[in-house]
C-alpha positions in Angstrom: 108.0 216.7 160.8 106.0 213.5 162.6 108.0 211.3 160.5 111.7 212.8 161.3 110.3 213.0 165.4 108.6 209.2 165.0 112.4 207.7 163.3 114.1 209.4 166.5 115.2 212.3 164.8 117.4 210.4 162.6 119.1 213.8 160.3 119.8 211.2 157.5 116.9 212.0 155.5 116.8 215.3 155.9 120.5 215.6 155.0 119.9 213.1 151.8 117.0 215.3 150.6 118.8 218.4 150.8 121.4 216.0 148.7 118.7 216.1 146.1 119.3 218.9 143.5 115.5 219.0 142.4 114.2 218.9 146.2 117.2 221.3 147.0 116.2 223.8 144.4 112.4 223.3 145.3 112.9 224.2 149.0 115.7 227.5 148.5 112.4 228.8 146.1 109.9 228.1 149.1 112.9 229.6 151.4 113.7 232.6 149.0 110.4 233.4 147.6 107.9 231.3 149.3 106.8 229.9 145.6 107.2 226.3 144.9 108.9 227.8 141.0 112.1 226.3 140.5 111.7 225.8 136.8 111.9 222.3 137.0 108.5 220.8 135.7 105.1 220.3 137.1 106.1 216.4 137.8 110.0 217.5 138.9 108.4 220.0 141.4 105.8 217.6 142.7 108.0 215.0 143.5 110.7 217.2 145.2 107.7 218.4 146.8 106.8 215.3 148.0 110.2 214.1 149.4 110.6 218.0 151.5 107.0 217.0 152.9 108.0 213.4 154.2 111.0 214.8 155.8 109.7 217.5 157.2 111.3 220.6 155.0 108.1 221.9 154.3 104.3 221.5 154.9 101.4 222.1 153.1 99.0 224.9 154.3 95.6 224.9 152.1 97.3 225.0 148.5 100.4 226.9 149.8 103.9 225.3 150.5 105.9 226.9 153.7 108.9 226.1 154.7 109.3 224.4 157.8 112.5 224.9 159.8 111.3 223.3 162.7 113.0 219.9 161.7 116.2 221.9 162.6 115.1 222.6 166.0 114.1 219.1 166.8 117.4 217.3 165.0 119.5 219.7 167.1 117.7 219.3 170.4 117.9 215.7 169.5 121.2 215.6 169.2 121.7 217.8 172.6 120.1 215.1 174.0 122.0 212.4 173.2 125.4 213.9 174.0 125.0 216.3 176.7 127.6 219.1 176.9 130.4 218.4 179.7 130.9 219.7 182.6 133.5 221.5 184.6 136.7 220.1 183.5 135.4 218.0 180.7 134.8 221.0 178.8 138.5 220.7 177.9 139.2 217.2 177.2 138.5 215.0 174.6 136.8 212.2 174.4 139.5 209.9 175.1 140.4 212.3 178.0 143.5 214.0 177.0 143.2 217.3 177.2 141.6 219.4 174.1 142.9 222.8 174.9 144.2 224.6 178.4 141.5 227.0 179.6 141.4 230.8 179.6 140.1 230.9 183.2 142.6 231.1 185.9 140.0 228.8 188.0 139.3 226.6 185.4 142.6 226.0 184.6 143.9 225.5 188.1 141.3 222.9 187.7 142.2 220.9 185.1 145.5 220.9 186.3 144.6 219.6 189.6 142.9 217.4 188.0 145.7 216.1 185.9 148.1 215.6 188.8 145.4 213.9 191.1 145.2 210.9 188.3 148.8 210.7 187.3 150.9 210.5 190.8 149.2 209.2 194.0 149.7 211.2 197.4 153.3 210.2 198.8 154.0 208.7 195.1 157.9 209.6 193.8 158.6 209.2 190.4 161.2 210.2 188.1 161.4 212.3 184.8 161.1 210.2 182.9 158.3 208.0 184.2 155.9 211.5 185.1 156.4 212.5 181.5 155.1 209.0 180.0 152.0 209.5 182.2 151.1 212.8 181.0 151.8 212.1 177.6 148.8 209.9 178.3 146.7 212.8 178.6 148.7 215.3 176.7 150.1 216.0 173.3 153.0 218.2 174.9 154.1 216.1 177.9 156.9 218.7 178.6 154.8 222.0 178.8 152.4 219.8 181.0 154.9 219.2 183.9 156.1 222.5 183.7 152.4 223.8 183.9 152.3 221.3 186.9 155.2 222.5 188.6 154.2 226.7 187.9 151.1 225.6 189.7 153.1 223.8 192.4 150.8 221.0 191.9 153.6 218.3 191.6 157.1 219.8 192.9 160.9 218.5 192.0 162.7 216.5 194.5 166.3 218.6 195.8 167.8 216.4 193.1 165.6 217.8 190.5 165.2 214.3 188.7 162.6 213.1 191.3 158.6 214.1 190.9 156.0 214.2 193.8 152.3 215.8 194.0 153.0 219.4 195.4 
């Protein structure tokens, strides 16, 4: 486990030792049976051995083997901590900032909607049809539902023409 926390957590070598049918077989027996008896050979088993050990699969205690699954724990809370979850509306976007899915919430959606008309019209800003539904296909992939969501909301309202767009 030192050397997986010491290489920043890097899930690489875990992952390509698990790729390793001998070292996979090895570490399902510890797993399973908590043997080291894969059927594979006194020099097989040792090396599989040997490659669980260095990434941190399994650790010797005394002359036992025991699985370790405490690589898991730091490779996940590694990787928490490189991309932390979002927040608020971020929860449904991607990571180009179009939106990922609409939420369940009533508040959260509200949200995200207000959100979405806030960056694509300015206060006082008239657009038409045409123009509002290029913008949100910037952050949508159905500009159309989109608008209408805006204008249910009465977050961006028609003009008395009906061709005309402003925030609501």
């Amino acid at each position: 486990m030192e050397e997986t926390e010491a290489a920043g957590a890097d899930w690489r070598p875990v992952v390509a030792a698990l790729a390793n049918g001998d070292a996979r077989a090895v570490w399902a027996a510890v797993v399973a049976t908590g043997e080291t008896d894969a059927g594979l050979g006194a020099a097989r088993t040792r090396r599989a051995l040997d490659l669980l050990e260095r990434v941190g699969l399994v650790r010797r205690v005394g002359d036992s083997v025991v699985a370790d699954d405490g690589v898991f724990r730091n490779l996940l809370a590694a990787s928490a901590a490189v991309r932390p979850r979002p927040t608020g509306v971020g929860r449904f976007l991607r990571a180009d900032g179009r939106i990922d899915r609409y939420p369940s919430s009533a508040d959260d959606r509200m949200a995200l909607l207000r959100m979405v008309a806030e960056s694509v019209l300015s206060d006082g800003e008239v657009v038409g049809e045409r123009a509002l539904t290029e913008r949100l296909a910037e952050r949508s992939d159905d500009p159309v539902a989109l608008r209408r969501y805006l204008v249910d909301a009465r977050l961006v309202v028609r003009t008395r023409s009906g061709s005309e767009y402003a925030r609501g």
